[in-house]
N, C-alpha and C positions, 0 to 999 in steps of 0.2 A: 371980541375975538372968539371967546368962548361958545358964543351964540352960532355965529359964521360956522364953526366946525361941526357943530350937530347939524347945522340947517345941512352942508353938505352931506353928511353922515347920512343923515335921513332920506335925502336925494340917491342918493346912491344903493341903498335900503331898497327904497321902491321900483328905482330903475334891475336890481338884481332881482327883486320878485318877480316883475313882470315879463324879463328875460327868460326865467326856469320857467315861468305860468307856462310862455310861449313853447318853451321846450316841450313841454307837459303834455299840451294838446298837442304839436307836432306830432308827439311819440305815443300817443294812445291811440289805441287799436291796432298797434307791432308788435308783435313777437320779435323779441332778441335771440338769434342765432348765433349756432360758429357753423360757416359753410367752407367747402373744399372742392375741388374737382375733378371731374374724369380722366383719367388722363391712361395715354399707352406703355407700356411698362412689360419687362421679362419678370415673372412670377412665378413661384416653386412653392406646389404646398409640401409643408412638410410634417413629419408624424416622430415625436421624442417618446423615446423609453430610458428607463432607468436599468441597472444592473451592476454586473462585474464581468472582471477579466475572465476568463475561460481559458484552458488550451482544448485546441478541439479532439486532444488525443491526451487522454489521461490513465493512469491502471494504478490500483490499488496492487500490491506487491503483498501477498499472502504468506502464508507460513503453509509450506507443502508436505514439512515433516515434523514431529512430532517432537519435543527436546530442548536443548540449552542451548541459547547464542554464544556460540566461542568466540562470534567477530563480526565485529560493523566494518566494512573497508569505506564507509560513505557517510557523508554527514548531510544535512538540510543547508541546501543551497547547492549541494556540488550537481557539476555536470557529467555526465557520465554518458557512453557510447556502448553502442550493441554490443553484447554480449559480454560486458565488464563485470567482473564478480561485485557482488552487493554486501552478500552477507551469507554465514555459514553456523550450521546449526550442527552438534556432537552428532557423529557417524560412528561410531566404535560398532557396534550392529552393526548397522548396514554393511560397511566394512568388511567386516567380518565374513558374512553371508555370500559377499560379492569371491571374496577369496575361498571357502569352503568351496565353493558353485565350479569355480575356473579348476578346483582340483579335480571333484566329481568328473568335470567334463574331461581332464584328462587322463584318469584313471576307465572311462567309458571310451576314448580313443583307444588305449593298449588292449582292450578288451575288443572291439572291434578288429584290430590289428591280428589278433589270435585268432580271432572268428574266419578271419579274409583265409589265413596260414591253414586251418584245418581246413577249407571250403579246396584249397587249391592241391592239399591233401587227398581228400576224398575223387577231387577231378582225377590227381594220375593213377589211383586205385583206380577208378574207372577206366579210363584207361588201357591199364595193365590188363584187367579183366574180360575188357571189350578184345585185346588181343588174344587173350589164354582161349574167347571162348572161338573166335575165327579159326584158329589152327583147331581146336577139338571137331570143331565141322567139318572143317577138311576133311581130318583122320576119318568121324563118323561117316560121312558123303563113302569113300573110299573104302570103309568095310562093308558098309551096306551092297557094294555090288561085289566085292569077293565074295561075301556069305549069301548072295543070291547065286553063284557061281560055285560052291560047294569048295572054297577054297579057303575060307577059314572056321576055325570051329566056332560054336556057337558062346562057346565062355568068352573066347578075345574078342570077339562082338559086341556080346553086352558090356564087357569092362569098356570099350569104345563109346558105348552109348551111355555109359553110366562119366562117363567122364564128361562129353558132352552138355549131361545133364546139371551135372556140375557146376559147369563154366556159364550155364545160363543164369543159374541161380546166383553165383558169384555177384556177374553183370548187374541182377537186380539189385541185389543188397550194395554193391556199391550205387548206385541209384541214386538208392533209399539216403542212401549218408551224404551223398553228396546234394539232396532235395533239403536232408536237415542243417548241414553243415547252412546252406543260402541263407533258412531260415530263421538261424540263428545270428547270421550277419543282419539281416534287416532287422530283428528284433533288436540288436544291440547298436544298429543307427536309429533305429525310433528312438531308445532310451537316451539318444546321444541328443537326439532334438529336443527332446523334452529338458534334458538337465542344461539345452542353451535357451530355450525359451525361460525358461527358471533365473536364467543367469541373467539374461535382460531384464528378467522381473528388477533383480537384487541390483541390478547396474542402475535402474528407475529411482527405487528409493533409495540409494546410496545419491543419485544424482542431486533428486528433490532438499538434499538438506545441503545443497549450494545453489541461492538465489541469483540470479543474473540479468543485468536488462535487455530487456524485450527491444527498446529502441533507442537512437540517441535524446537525449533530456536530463530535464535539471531535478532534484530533489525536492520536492517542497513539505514532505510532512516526514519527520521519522519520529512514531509515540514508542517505541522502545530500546530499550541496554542491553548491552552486551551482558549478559549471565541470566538473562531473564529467560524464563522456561516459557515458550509456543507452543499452540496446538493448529492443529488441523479442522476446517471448519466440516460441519457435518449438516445432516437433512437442517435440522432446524436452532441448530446454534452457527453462530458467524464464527471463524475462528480468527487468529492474529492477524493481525497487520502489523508489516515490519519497517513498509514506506510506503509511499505516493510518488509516483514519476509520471514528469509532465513534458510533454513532447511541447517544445516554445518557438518548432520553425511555424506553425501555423496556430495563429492565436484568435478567439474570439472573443465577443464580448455577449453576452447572455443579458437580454433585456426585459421589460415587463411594458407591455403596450396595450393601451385602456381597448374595453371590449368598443367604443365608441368609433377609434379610429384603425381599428385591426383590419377591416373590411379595406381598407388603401394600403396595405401592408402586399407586397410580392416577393417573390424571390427573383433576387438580382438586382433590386434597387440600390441606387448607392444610396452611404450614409454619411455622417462625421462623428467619430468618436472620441470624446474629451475624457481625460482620467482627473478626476478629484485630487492626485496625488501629483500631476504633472500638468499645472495651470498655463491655459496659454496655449497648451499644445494640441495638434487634432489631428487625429491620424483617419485615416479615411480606410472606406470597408464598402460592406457589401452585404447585402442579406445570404444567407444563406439556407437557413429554417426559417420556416412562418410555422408557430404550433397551430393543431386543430382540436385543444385542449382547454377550454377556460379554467384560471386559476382563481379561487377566491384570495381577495387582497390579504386578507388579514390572516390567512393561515400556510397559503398558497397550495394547496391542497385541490387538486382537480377535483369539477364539479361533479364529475363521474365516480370519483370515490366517494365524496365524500355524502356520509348517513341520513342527513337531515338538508330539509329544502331553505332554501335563505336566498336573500333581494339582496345581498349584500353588493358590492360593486368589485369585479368582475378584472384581470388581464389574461393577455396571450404570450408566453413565451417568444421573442427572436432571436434568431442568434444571427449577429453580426462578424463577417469573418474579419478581419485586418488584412491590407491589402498587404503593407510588409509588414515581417515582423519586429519587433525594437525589444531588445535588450532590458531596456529599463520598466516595460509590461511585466505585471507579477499577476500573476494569477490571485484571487481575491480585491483586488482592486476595484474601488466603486466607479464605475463607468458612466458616461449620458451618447445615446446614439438618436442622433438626430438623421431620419429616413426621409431623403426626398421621394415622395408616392409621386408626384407629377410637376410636370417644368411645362410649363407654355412660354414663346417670345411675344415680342410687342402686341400684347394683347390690351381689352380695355379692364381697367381695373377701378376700382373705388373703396377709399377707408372702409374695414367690416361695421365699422360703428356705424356706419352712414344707411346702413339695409335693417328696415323697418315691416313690422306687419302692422297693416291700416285696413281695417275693417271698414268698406266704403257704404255712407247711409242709404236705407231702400229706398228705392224709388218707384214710381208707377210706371202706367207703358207711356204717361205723357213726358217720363223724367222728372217727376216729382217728384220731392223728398215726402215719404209719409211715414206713420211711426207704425213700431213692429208689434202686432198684436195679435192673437189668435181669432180674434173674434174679426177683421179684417183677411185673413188669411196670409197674409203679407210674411213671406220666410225673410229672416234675416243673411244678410249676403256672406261672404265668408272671407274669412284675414285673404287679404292681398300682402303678395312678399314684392319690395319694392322700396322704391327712395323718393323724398323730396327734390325735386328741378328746383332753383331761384329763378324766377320768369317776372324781367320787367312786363309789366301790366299798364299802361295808360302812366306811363314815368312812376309806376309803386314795384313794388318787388313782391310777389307773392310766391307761397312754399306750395307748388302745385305737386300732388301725388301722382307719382308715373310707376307701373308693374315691370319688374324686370327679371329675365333667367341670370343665372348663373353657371358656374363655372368651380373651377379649381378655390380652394380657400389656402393664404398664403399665410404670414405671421398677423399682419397690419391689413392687410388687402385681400382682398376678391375679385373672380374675374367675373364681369358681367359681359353675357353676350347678348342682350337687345336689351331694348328701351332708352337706351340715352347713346347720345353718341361723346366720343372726346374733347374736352373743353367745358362741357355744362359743368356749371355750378350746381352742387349740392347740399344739403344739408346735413352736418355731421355731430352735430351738438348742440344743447347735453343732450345725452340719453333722457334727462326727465322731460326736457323739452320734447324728444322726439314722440315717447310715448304720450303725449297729449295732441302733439300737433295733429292741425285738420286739412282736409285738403283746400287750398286758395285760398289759405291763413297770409296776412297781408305780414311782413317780415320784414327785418330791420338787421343788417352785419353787424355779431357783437365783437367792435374792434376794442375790446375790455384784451390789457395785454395779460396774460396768462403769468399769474405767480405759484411760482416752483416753493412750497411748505419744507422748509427746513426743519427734518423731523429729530435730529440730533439737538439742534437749540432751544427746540419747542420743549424737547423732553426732560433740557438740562434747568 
């Protein structure tokens, strides 16, 4: 019995070597592939950047006057509306100033008031004079032809004409006074405008030490306390900052996009923007800036500033705006904006893995393959961009090389526009496969089912 079971055993033995022999040579001279195919498809390339939240309207909230915080009316996070008071800084001075100024200017009102009184003075002196001197003319006119008439003496004459003489000079010296009395009214309204220009001075910096916002927005930064002493910043020192207000009806997202794909970057493209802080969600936007700035990665420092020359790798500023704005957006938030640069429909497309350069062997002018040698003169040809076809051959499947354009590049796909049409089979793996493969390499479908490496169990 024991014999029986080896003799089968041994049967069995030989009948499986000579099954795999058979297999053996079947399958030598194939290349084992993974192939896929052409096929039509709507495809979007798209361009990611990294960043944060932004609002597109931000202000640093300064110290305008010099002094001690008597009061924060705002805290970080409040919202706050134009023109709400923020924060106030000791006025005692200014104060002060503003009040001495309004008195000045009221004490240069009664003083003008006297000026106006004496001007309208010196008018009915005029006046009066301008009448005294009309009747002494008359009189004069009226002796002058009795004493040509030998009818008055020559004394009542001259006292006529000395009286006359009189009332001229009166006339002028009231003039005189009523020229100075004017001039003494505009010199005491010029003094008047200068002690209101003064007074706006002192109305300014009594202003400047109550902060107010500029527009409606939220708080996000306050680095000071109440009793804390501000300055005002000058040529080349910064001064305080009291807050940060950020306008959050219109928000963006401020991105970094590789110098590789900034050239598909536009303004007006749409995006999708995900926050790190709110998974799941994606709010949609829009370019807005495209910078024309390269930033070096590691410092972020424009290549135009910065001192020394370096290969380093390279992004461009975007800012992406939010179409609405959401509440639960903060500003600093780490953001991802995915930019669609281009959208084709039913176009042909093929796996990116699948597009190869195949450097095809020289040949002569009969089509011969010959080798490449200087002493021949034979130039070597030059990579061709393009894909393996699977093409039954006489019932074998060979991986023939076909050249092809291209098109838009999507996540997984590319769009090809000649060389193959929809339906061909192609060659899309491995990669190490592909890099050796030759053109009319005789091929074999590797229907090996693809196992997914569990890297948590391998690890544990």
């Amino acid at each position: 019995m024991t014999k029986k079971i080896l003799i089968a055993v041994g049967i069995l033995i030989v009948v499986g070597g000579v099954i795999g022999l058979t297999v053996m040579r079947a399958q030598s001279g194939y290349t084992k592939v993974i192939t896929g195919k052409v096929v039509r498809q709507d495809l979007a390339s798209v361009v990611s950047g990294t960043g944060q939240i932004k609002p597109k309207t931000y202000v640093n909230i300064g110290a305008t006057a010099f002094g001690r915080i008597t009061h924060l009316y705002v805290k970080e996070g409040d919202k706050v509306k134009t023109g709400q008071v923020l924060a106030t800084v000791e006025n005692v001075q200014p104060e002060a100033n503003v009040d001495a100024q309004k008195a000045a200017i009221d004490a240069a009102k009664t003083d003008i008031a006297s000026y106006i009184a004496a001007e309208n003075t010196a008018k009915a002196n005029l006046e009066k004079a301008q009448a005294s001197l009309e009747q002494a003319k008359f009189d004069y006119d009226r002796y002058v032809s009795l004493y040509n008439g030998k009818l008055v003496s020559k004394q009542d004459f001259d006292a006529k004409k000395s009286a006359y003489d009189v009332d001229v000079a009166s006339v002028s010296q009231c003039v005189a006074a009523l020229a100075q009395a004017k001039a003494q009214t505009d010199s005491a309204r010029g003094h008047l405008g200068t002690q209101v220009a003064t007074l706006r001075s002192d109305e300014d910096s009594l202003n400047k030490t109550v902060s107010v916002a500029p527009f409606n927005g939220i708080v996000t930064n306050e680095p000071v306390r109440e009793g804390e002493t501000v300055v005002v910043g000058i040529q080349n020192a910064q001064g305080s900052t009291l807050m940060t207000l950020a306008d959050m009806s219109v928000i963006t997202a401020e991105v970094k996009v590789d110098e590789t794909d900034i050239v598909n970057v536009a303004m007006g493209q749409p995006a999708d923007v995900s926050v790190d802080a709110l998974p799941g969600r994606v709010f949609k936007g829009h370019v807005t800036e495209v910078g024309d700035q390269a930033l070096l990665r590691s410092t972020g420092v424009a290549t135009s500033q910065s001192t020394s020359g370096t290969e380093e790798a390279k992004d461009f500023k975007v800012v992406v705006t939010i179409d609405q704005a959401n509440d639960e957006l903060r500003p600093g938030l780490s953001a991802t904006a995915k930019i669609t640069t281009a959208k084709k429909e039913n176009i042909m497309t093929i796996p990116i893995q699948a597009l190869t350069l195949y450097t095809p062997p020289a040949t002569d002018s009969k089509g011969h393959v010959v080798t490449v040698s200087a002493s021949s003169g034979t130039a070597a040809a030059k990579p061709q961009q393009g894909v393996f076809v699977v093409r039954n051959q006489g019932g074998k499947l060979r991986a023939v090389f076909v050249p092809v354009a291209t098109g838009i590049t999507g996540a997984t796909d590319i769009e090809v526009t000649s060389g193959v049409q929809p339906g061909d089979e192609i060659v899309t793996g491995t990669y190490r496969i592909l890099r050796g493969l030759k053109d009319n390499t005789p091929v074999k479908r590797d229907t090996t089912p693809l196992v997914v490496k569990d890297t948590d169990s391998s690890s544990s």
